[in-house]
N, C-alpha and C positions, 0 to 999 in steps of 0.2 A: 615511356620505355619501349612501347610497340613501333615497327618502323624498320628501317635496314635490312640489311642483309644477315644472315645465320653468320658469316665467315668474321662480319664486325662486328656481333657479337659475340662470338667464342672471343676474339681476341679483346675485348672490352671486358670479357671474366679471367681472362688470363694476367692482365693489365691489374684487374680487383683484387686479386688471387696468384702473388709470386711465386706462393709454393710452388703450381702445378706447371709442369714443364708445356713448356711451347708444343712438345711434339707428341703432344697424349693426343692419342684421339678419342674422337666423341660420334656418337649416333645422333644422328635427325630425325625427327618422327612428333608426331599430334596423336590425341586422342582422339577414338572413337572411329566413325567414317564417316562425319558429316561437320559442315561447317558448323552446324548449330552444337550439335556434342562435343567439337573440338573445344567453342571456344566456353560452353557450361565447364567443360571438367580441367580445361585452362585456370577457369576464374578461382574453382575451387583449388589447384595449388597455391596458386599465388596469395590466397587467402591465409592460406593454411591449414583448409579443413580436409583435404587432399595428399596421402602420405605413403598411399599404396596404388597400386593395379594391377589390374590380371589378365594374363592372356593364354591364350592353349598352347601347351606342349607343344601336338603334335602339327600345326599352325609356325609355332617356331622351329622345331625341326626342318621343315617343310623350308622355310626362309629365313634361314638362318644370320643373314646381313641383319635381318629386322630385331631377333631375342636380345632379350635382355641380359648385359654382361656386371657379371658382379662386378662391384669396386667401378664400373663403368660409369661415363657422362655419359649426357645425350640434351644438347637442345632440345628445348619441347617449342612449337612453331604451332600457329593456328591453322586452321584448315587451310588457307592459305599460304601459309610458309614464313608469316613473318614472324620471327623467335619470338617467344613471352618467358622463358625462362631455363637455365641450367638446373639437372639434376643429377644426383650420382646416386647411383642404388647400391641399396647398403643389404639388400638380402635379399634372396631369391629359393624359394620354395615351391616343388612342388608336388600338390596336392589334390588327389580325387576330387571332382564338382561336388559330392556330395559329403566333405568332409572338411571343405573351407569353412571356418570358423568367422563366430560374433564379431570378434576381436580385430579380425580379417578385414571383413564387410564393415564394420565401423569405420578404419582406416584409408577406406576407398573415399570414405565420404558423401558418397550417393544417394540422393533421395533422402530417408530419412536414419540410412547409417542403419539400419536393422540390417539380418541376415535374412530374413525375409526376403525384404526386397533388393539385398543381393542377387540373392539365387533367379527370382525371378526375371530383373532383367537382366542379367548374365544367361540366361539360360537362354531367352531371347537373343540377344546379341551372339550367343557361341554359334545357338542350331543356324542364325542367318549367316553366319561367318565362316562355318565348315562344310554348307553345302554348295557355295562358288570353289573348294577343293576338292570337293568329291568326299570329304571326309564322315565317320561313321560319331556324334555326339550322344553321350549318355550320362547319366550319374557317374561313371566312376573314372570320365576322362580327365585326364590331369591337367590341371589347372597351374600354370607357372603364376604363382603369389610374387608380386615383386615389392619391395618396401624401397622406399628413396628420401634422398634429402634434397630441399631444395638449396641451392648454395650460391646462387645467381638469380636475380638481383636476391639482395639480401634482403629482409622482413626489416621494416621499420620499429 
C-alpha cells in the first residue's frame, strides 16, 4: 500500500469511496516531527490502536492551513511524504493540558495508553514545539483533542 504519490492516492479513495465528491479537499500532513515518530504513530492507525491526536490551539491558530477541520480528510504520509492512509475527523475539542482526560490519552494510543504517559510526553513534545514559535506552554493551554476515522485503506 506504501508508494506513489498523495494526488494517486486521494484518487484511488475516491475511486474506493463514490460517495465523496471529487472536489472535496483534503489536508496532508505526518505525525510527530521525526521520521522515526511519523512512522511509530503511522503504524498505530493503521493498526488500529490509533483513533485520536493532539495538537496546540495556539500552534493552530498560528498556522492555520495546518488545524484540524471538522468533518475534514487529510492524507496522513510518513515522514517522507509517501501516503499510508486517509482519515476524517469526526471531533475536535478543545481542552486545557491539564484537563485532557484517560479516555483521551487511551485513544491516542501511545505508550502504554495511560494518561500518565500522555501528559508526559505531550508535555515534552508541546514545551519543544512552542518554543521554535516563541510561544508561552503551561497546564492550562489548550490542547485541540482531535478524534478520526480511518476510511482508507479499509481494515481487513
Amino acid at each position: 500500500m506504501m508508494g506513489g504519490t498523495v494526488e494517486q492516492f486521494w484518487r484511488d479513495f475516491l475511486t474506493a469511496d463514490p460517495r465523496i465528491s471529487k472536489s472535496t479537499a483534503y489536508q496532508v500532513w505526518y505525525f510527530g516531527n521525526s521520521s522515526a515518530m511519523a512512522r511509530e504513530l503511522g503504524e498505530l492507525v493503521l493498526n488500529g490502536t490509533k483513533t485520536a491526536t493532539a495538537s496546540l490551539k495556539a500552534v493552530n491558530d498560528l498556522e492555520p492551513e495546518k488545524a484540524p477541520i471538522d468533518d475534514g480528510y487529510s492524507v496522513v504520509t510518513n515522514y517522507e511524504g509517501e501516503p499510508l492512509c486517509v482519515l476524517r475527523t469526526t471531533e475536535i475539542r478543545h481542552v486545557p493540558f491539564n484537563e485532557v482526560d484517560a479516555r483521551f490519552a487511551f485513544d491516542e494510543g501511545e505508550g502504554d495508553q495511560s494518561i500518565e504517559h500522555w501528559r508526559e510526553g505531550h508535555w515534552a513534545y508541546f514545551s519543544n514545539g512552542t518554543a521554535q514559535y516563541r510561544l508561552e506552554f503551561d497546564e492550562t493551554s489548550l490542547v485541540c483533542c482531535e478524534r478520526f476515522e480511518m476510511v482508507y485503506p479499509k481494515s481487513v
